[in-house]
C-alpha positions as CSV (number, residue, x, y, z in Angstrom):
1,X,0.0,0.0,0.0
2,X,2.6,2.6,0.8
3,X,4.6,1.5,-2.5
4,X,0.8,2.9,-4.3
5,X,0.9,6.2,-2.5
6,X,4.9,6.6,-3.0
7,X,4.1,6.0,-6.7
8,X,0.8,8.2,-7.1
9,X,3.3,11.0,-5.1
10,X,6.2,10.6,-7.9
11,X,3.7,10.7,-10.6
12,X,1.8,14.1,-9.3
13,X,5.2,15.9,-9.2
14,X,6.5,14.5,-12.0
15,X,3.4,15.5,-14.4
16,X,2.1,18.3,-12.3
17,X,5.0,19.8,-10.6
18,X,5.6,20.5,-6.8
19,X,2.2,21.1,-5.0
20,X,2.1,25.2,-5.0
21,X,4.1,25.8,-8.2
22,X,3.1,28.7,-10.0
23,X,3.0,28.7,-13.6
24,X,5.1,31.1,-15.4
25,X,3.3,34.3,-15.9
26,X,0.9,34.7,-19.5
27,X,2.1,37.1,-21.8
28,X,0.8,40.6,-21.6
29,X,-1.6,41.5,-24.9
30,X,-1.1,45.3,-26.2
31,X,-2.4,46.8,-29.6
32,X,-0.6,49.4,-30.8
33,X,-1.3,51.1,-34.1
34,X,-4.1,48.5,-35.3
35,X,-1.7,45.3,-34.4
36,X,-2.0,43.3,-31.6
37,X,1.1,41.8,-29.9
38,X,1.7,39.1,-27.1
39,X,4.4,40.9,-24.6
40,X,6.8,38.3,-22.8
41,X,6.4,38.4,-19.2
42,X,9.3,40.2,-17.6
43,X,10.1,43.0,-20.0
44,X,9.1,46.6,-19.9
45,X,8.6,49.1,-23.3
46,X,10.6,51.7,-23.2
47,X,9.0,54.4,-26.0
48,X,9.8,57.5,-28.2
49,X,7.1,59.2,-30.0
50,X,8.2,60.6,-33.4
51,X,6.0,63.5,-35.4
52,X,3.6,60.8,-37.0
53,X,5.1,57.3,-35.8
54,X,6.3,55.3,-32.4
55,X,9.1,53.1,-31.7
56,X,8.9,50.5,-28.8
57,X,11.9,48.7,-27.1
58,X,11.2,46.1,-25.2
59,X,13.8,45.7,-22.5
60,X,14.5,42.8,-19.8
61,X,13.2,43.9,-16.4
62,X,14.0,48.2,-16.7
63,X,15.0,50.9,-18.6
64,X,18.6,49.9,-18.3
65,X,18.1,45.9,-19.2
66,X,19.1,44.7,-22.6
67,X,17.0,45.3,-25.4
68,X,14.8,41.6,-26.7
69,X,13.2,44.1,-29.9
70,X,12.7,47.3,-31.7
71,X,9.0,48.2,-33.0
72,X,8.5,51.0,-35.5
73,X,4.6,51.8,-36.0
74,X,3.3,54.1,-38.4
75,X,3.4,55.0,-42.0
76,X,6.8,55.4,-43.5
77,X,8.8,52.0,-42.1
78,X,12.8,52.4,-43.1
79,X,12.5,48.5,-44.1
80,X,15.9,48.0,-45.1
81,X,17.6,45.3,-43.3
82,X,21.6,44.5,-44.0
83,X,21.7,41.1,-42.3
84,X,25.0,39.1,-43.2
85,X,24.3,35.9,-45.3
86,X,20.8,36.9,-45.2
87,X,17.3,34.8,-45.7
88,X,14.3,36.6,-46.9
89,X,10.9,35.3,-46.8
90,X,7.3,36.3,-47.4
91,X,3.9,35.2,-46.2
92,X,0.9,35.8,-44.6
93,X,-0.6,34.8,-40.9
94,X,-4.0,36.3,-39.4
95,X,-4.4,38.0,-42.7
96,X,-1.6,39.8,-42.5
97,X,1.8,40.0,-44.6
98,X,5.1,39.6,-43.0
99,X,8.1,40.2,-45.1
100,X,11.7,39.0,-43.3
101,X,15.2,39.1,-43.3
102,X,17.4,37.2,-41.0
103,X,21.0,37.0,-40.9
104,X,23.8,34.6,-39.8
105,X,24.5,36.7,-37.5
106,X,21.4,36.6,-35.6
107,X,20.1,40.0,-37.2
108,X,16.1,39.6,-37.8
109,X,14.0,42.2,-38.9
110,X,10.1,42.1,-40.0
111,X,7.7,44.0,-41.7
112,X,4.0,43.6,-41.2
113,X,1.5,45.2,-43.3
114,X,-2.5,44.6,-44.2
115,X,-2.9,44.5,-47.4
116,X,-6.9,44.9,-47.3
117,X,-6.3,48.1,-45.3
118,X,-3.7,50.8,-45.8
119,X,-5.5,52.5,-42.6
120,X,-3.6,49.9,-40.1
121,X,0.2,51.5,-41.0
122,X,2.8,49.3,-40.6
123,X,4.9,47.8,-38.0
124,X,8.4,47.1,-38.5
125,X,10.4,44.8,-35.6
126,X,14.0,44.0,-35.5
127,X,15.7,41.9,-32.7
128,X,18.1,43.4,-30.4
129,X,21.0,42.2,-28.3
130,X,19.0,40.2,-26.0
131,X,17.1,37.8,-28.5
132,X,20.6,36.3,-29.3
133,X,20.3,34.5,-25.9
134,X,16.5,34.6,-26.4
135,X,16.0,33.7,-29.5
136,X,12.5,31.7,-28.5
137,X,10.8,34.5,-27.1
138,X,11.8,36.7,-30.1
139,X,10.1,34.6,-32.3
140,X,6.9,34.2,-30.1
141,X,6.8,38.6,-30.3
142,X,6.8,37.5,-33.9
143,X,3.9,35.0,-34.1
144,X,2.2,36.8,-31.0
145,X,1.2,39.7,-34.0
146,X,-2.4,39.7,-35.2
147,X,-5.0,42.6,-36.3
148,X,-6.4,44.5,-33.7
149,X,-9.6,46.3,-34.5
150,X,-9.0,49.9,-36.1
151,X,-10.9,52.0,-33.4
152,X,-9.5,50.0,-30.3
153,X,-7.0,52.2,-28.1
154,X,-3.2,51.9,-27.5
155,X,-2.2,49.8,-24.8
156,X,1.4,50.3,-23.6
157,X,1.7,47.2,-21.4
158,X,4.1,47.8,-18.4
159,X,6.5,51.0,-18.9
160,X,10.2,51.0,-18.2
161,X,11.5,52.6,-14.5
């Protein structure tokens, strides 16, 4: 009998972890500009507001932490990557079309556009420093975009100390 309850104990941590685990935290949904994005728990956005567009870096823990991405929204993206040894690539996911460049040398950047409405703007992402170590959660930022409804507000997700 105590063999039973030593195995049914084994298997409950083993499949369901120590009793009073948490689970790592869900992702943090923003929209910015018409896009919806899936933030990774433990970064902050760090933004600059230009005359007609914003650009978002998403750092590890503050202000000062390294940098996982860069996210232009607005109008007139500066889509011009120079990645070494570079892979480019189209296609579309949630109706909208991604254009990307990655590098051997773990330089990434995407462009996101609708092309059933011009009124959405674009959004232009490029890795930084930290998603060479990250590389996982840089892609997820990637996947995590989707259409957000045109009249919904901006939400800036948690801001950088």
């Amino acid at each position: 009998m105590l063999a039973k309850i030593g195995m049914a104990l084994t298997f409950l941590l083993v499949c369901h972890g120590p009793v009073g685990a948490q689970a790592a935290p869900a992702p943090l949904a923003v929209v910015w500009q018409h896009f919806g994005l899936s933030l990774p728990a433990g970064y902050c956005v760090h933004y600059q507001q230009g005359p007609d567009f914003v650009v978002r870096y998403l750092r590890a823990g503050d202000s000062k932490g390294p940098i996982l991405a860069g996210i232009y929204t607005g109008y007139a993206p500066n889509f011009s990557p120079d990645c070494k040894s570079a892979t480019k690539r189209t296609w579309t996911s949630k109706s909208l079309k991604l254009k990307s460049v990655e590098g051997s040398d773990s330089c990434a950047e995407f462009l996101v556009s609708d092309p059933a409405s011009q009124d959405r703007g674009f959004l232009h992402l490029w890795f930084g420093p930290d998603a060479k170590s990250h590389p996982g959660l840089a892609h997820a930022l990637v996947d995590s975009i989707s259409p957000a409804p045109l009249d919904a507000a901006n939400a800036e997700g948690p801001t950088c100390n």
